[in-house]
C-alpha positions in Angstrom: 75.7 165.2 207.0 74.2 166.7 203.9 73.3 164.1 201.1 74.0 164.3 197.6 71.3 165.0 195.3 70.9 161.6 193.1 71.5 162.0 189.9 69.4 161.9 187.1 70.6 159.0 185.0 67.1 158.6 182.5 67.9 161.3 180.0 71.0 160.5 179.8 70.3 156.8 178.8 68.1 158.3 176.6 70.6 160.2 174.5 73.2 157.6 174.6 70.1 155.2 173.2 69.6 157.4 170.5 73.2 158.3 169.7 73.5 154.3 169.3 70.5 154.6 167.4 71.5 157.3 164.9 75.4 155.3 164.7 73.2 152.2 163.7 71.2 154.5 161.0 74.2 155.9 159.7 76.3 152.9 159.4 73.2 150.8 157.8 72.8 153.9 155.1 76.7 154.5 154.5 78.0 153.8 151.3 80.8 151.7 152.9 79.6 148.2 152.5 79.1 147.9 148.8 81.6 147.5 146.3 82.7 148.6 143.3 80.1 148.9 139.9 80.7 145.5 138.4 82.1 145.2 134.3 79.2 143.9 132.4 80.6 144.8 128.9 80.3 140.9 127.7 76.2 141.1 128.4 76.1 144.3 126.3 74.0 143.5 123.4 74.9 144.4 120.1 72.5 145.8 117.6 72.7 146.5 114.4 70.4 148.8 112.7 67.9 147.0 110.1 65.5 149.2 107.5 62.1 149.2 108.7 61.1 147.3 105.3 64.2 144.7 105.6 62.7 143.8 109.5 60.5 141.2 110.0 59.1 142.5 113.2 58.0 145.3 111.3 55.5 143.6 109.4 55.1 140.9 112.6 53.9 144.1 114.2 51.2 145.4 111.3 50.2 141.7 112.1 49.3 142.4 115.0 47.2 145.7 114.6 45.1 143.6 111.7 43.9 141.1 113.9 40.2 140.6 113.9 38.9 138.1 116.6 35.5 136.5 117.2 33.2 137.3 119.7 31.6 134.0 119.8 34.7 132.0 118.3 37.7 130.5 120.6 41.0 129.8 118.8 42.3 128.0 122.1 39.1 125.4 122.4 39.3 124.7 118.3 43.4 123.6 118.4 42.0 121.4 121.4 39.2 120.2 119.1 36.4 121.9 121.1 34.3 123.5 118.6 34.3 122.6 114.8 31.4 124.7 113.5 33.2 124.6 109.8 31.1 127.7 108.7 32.7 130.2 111.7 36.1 128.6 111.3 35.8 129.4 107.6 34.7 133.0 108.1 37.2 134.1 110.9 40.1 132.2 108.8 38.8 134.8 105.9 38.3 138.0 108.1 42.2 137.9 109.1 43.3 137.0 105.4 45.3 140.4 105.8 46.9 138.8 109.2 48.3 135.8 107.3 49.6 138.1 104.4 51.7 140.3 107.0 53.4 137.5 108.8 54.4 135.8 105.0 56.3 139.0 104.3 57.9 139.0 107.7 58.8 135.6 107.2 60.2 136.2 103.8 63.0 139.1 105.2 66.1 137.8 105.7 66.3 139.8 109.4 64.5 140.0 112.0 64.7 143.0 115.6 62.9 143.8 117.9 63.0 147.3 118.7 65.1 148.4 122.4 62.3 148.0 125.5 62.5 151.0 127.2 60.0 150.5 129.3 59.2 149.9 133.3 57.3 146.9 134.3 54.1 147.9 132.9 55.4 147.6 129.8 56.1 144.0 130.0 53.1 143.3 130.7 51.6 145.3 127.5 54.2 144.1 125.3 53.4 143.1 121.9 55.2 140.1 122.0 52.1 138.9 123.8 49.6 139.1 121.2 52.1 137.4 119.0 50.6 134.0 120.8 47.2 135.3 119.1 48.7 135.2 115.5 50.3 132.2 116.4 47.2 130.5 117.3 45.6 132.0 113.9 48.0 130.0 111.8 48.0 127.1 113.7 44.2 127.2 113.3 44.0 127.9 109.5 46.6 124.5 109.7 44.2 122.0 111.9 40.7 123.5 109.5 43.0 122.7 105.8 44.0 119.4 107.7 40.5 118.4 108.9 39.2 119.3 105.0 41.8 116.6 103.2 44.0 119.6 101.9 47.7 118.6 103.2 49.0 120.7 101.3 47.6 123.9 102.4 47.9 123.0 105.6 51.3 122.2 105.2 51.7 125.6 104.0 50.5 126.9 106.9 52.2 124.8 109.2 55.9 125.8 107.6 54.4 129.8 108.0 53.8 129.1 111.8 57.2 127.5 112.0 59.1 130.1 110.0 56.8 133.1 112.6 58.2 131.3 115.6 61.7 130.8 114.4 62.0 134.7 113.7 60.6 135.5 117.1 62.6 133.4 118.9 65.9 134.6 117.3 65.0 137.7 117.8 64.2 137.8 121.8 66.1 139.8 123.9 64.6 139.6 127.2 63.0 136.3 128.4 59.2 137.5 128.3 59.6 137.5 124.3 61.7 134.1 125.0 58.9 132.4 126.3 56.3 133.7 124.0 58.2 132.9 120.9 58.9 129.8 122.1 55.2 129.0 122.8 54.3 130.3 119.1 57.1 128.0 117.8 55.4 124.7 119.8 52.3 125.5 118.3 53.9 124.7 114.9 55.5 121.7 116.0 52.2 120.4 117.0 50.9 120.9 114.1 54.0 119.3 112.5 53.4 116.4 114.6 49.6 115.8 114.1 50.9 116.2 110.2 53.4 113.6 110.2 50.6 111.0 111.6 48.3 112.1 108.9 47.8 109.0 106.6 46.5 111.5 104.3 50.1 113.8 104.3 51.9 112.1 101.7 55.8 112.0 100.9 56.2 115.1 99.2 54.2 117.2 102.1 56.0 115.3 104.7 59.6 116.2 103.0 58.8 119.5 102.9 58.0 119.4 106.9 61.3 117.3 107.5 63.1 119.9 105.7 61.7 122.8 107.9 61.9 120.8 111.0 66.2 120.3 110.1 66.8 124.4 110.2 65.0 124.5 114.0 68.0 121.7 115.1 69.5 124.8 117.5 66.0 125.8 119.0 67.8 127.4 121.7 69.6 130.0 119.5 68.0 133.3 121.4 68.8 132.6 124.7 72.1 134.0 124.9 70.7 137.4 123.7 67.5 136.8 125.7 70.0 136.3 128.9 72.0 139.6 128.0 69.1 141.8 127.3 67.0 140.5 130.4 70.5 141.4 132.6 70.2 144.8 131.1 66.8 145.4 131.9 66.7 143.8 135.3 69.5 146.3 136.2 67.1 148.9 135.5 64.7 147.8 137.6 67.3 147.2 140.4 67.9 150.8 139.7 64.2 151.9 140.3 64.4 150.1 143.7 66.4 152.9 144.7 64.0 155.2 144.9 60.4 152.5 144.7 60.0 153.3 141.5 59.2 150.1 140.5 56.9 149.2 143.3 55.5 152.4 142.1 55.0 151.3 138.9 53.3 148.2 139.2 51.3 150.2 141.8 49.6 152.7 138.9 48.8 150.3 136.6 46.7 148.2 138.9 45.3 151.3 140.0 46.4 151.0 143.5 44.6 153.7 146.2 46.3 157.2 147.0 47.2 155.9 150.4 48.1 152.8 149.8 50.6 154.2 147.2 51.7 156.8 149.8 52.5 153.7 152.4 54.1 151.8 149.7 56.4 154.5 149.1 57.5 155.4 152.4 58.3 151.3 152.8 60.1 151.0 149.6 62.2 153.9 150.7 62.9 152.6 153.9 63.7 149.3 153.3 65.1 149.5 149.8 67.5 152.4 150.4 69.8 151.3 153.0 73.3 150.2 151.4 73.4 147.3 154.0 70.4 145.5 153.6 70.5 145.7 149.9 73.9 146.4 148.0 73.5 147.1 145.0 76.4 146.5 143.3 77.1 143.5 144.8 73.8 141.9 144.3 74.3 143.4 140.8 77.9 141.2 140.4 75.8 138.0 141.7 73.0 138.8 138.9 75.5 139.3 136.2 76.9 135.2 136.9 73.1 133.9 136.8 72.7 136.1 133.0 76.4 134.9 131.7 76.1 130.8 132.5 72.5 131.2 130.9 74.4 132.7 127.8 77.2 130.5 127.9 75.6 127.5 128.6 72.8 127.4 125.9 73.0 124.3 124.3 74.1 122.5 127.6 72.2 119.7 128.7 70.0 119.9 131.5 72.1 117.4 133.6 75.2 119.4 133.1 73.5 122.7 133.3 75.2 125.2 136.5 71.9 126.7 136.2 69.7 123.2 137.4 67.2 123.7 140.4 69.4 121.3 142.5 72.8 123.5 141.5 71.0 126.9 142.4 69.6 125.3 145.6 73.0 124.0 146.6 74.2 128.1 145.7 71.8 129.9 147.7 72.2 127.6 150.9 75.9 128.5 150.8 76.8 125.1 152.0 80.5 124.9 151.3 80.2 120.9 151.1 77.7 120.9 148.5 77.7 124.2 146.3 80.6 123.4 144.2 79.3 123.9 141.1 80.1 127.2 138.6 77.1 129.1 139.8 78.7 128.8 143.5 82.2 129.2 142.3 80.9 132.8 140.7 78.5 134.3 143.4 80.7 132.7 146.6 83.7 135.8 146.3 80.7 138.6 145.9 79.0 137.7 149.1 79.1 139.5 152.6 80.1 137.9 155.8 78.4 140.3 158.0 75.2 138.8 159.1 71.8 140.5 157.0 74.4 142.2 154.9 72.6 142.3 150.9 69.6 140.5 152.5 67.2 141.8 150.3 70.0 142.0 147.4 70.0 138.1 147.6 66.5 137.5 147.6 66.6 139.3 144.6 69.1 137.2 143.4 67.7 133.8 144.7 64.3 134.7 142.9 66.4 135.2 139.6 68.3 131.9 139.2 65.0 129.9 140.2 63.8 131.8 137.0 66.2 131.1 134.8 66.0 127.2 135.3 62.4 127.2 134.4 63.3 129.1 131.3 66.4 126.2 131.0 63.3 123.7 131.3 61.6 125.1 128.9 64.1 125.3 126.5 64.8 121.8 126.7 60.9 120.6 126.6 60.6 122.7 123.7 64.0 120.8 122.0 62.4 117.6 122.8 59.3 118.4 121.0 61.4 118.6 117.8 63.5 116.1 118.1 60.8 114.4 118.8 58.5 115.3 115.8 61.4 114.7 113.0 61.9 111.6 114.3 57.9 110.6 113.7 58.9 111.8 110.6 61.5 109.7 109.7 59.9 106.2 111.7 57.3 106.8 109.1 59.2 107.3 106.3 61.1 104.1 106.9 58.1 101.7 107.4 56.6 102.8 104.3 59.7 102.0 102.8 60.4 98.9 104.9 57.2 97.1 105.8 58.0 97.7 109.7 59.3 100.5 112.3 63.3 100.2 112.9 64.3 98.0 115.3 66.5 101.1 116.9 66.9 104.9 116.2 70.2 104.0 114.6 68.8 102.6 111.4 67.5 105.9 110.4 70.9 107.0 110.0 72.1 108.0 107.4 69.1 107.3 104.9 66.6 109.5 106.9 68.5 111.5 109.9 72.1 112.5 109.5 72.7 111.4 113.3 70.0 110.3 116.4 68.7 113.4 118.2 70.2 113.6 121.5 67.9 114.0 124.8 68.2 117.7 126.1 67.6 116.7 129.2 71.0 114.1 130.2 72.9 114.2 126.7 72.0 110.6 126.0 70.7 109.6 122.5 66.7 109.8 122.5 65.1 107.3 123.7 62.7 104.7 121.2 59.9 101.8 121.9 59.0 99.8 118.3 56.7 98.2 120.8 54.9 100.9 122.4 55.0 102.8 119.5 57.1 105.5 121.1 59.9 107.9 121.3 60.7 109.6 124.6 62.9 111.8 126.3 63.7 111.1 130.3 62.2 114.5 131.1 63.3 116.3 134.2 64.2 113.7 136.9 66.8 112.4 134.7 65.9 109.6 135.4 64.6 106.7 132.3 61.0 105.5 133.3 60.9 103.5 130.4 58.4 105.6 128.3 56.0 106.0 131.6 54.6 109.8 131.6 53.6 109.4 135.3 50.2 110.3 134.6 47.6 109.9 137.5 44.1 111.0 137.3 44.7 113.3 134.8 47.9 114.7 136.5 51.5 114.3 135.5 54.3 113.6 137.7 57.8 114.3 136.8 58.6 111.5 134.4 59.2 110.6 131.1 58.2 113.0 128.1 56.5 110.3 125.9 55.8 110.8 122.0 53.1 108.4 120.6 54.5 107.4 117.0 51.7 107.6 114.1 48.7 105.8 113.9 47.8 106.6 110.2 44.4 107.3 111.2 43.5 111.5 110.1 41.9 113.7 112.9 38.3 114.0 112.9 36.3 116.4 113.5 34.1 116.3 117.4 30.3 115.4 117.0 
């Protein structure tokens, strides 16, 4: 009896291995498993076109090419009281005369736009808005040397120009890089509005005219819904550019990354960032677009009740049905996939976005504190000269020298006061009142209180 050849099963396996293989492929790649383009049409931003010599920025901008810095001279180290070699503070003040002049006739137009970022992410990191912080700094320098001399009213004057820089920058952001950075030019003013009001040499008059200022900054928080509308738009275009690695790519040539290393980074990015099941762009572009709207739309919410709140966006992203009940849930929940990695990379993206945007909702509320704050130093002041002794409560300042008591950014709740510490606080971000305590520890702060120390009537002096 003849016996049968056995058959040769191993190429077979192969192909059937690679036929899975190529089914795989195709299925990851197909265009099947994302959905449809989301409408965005309420994040569009709407400009208007302003003359080049009715625009502040213009002149913010010839600011900025005027500036003249110091070799041996640091503007950070004399706001922190470093260096106060009169002589070089005097000379650098008078180099960038023509600095100060531009940023007056910015102030003075009525508008202020910045002109449409077209660029990649190189060009965040070169954008002017950056060395705005410099010309901030400048002013808020030219404020602490008039100060330190005994002439409040200059420094005054230079104060209310550093307030009225910020105030245009910040109303005219449109992408939270020029958020941030006009909102650090704006503190810089409202610390030297502060060290102003507890100036026993800044007299009535002076500290009306601070008051007065201090009263138009009461909606501090008036770019972000642009800032949240043009950041969507340009975070779609770099979602766009994943497509292909181009902003991998980017990043990659301005750090001046190797041949090869730019020729693996490609062939990755391609890889991993082209599928249409690992990263879905549409759909990742539908959960982006609920982060960008509740940052608009909740603005002027309070931290507490914000959908945007670390706890609220860690309750989203776990996707724990018992606990993410909150708006941010209720928007991203229908525009997620079932099917296990489906959008991995898609939510990452989007995980890394909404931890973003609560530091910037932080920030804004810090920054709100910080003037509430400071016109209420104002007002404590204005009462004991007038009285003999601080109020007992915030509530006697109104309606003689506050129309109503600031309320805390951070839970809603009227700002908190100590006559006998001396204080005014907010409960920072643990919610939580500590009673004035800053959890300070050698040197470091905890996550307490945000404490202001009410005026001592005794000037700043200048460091041996």
């Amino acid at each position: 009896m003849k016996r049968r050849p056995a058959k040769k099963t191993g190429p077979t396996i192969l192909i059937v291995i690679l036929l899975v293989l190529l089914l795989l492929v195709a299925l990851i790649y197909a265009p099947v498993w994302d959905t449809a383009p989301p409408d965005v049409t309420d994040l569009a931003i709407a400009r208007t076109e302003v003359p080049l010599e009715q625009n502040a920025y213009t002149y913010f901008l010839q600011a900025t090419n005027a500036l003249r810095n110091h070799p041996d001279f640091s503007l950070s180290q004399y706001l922190l009281g470093q260096t106060n070699d009169e002589a070089q503070v005097s000379a650098f003040i008078a180099t960038n005369r023509e600095v100060v002049a531009w940023i007056r006739r910015g102030v003075a137009c009525g508008e202020c736009q910045a002109p449409a970022f077209e660029g990649g992410p190189e060009g965040i990191l070169n954008h002017p808005v950056h060395a705005f912080i410099d010309k901030g700094r400048l002013l808020a320098t030219q404020a602490r040397y008039d100060q330190l001399r005994g002439d409040m009213r200059e420094a005054v004057d230079a104060t209310l120009l550093l307030l009225g820089f910020g105030d245009r920058l910040v109303s005219a952001s449109e992408s939270i890089i020029e958020y941030l950075c006009s909102h650090a030019v704006l503190g810089l003013g409202l610390e030297r509005a502060a060290d102003l009001a507890s100036d026993a040499r800044c007299d009535a008059t002076e500290r009306g005219r601070l008051a007065a200022a201090l009263a138009e900054l009461s909606f501090l928080r008036q770019g972000m819904a642009n800032s949240a509308r043009g950041e969507y738009v340009f975070s779609m275009k770099l979602l766009e550019q994943t497509r292909s690695g181009g902003t991998y790519l980017s990043y990659a040539d301005y750090w001046g990354v190797s041949k090869f290393k730019r020729a693996v980074l490609l062939i990755v990015t391609r890889i991993a960032c082209t599928p249409n099941y690992f990263i879905q762009y549409n759909r990742t572009m539908r959960m982006m677009a609920a982060n960008y709207r509740l940052l608009a739309a909740y603005a002027s919410c309070a931290y507490a009740d914000h959908p945007l709140r670390a706890s609220a966006t860690s309750a989203a992203i776990s996707g724990d049905s018992s606990t993410a009940e909150g708006l941010l849930a209720k928007r991203i929940q229908p525009h997620r996939s079932r099917l296990p990695l489906a959008n991995a990379l898609g939510e990452r993206l989007w995980s890394a976005t909404a931890g973003t945007l609560d530091a910037v909702v932080r920030n804004g509320c810090r920054q709100e504190c910080h003037l509430a704050a400071t016109r209420l130093i104002l007002a404590c002041r204005a009462y004991e000269e007038a009285a003999g002794h601080l109020p007992a409560t915030l509530e006697a300042l109104v309606p003689d020298y506050l129309p109503a008591v600031p309320r805390d950014p951070f839970d809603g709740q009227p700002f908190r006061y100590s006559a006998e510490k001396r204080i005014v606080y907010s409960v920072g971000e643990n919610l939580t009142d500590d009673g004035g305590d800053e959890g300070r520890e050698r040197g470091r702060r905890r996550a307490k209180d945000l404490v202001f120390k009410l005026f001592t009537h005794e000037p700043e002096t200048t460091a041996e």
